[in-house]
C-alpha positions as CSV (number, residue, x, y, z in Angstrom):
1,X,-5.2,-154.7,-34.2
2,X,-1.8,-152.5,-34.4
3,X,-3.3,-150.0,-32.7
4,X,-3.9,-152.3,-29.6
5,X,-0.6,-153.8,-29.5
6,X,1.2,-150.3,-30.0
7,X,-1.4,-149.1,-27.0
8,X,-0.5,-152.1,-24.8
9,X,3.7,-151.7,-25.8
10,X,2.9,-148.0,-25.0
11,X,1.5,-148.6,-21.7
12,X,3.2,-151.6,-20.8
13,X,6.4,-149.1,-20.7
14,X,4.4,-146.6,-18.8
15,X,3.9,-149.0,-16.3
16,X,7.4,-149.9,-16.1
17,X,8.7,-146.7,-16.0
18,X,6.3,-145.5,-13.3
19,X,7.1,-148.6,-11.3
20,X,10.9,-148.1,-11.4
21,X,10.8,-144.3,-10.4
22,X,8.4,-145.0,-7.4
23,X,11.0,-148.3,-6.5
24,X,14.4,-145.7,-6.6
25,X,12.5,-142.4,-4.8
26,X,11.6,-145.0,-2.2
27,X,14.9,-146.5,-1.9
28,X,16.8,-143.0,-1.8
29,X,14.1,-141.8,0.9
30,X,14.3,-145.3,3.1
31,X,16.5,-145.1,5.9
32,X,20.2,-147.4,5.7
33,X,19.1,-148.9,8.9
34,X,16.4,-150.7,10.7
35,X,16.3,-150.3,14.6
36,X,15.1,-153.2,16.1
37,X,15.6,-152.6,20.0
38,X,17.1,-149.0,21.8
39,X,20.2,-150.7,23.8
40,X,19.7,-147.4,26.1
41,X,16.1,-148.0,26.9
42,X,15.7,-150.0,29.8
């Protein structure tokens, strides 16, 4: 029974590491603005 729980603490903080790398290398690739109409375009 150890074993499982020190498996599931083990990839319980996987999961949350893996999560919170993909979260920041999306937010550093995203772009700091969001175009919603071209005011030249018409």
């Amino acid at each position: 029974m150890k074993v499982l729980k020190a498996m599931l603490v083990a990839l319980t903080a996987a999961a949350l590491a893996a999560t919170a790398l993909l979260l920041l290398c999306q937010a550093k690739n995203a772009p700091h603005y969001v175009r919603i109409y071209d005011a030249g375009d018409n």
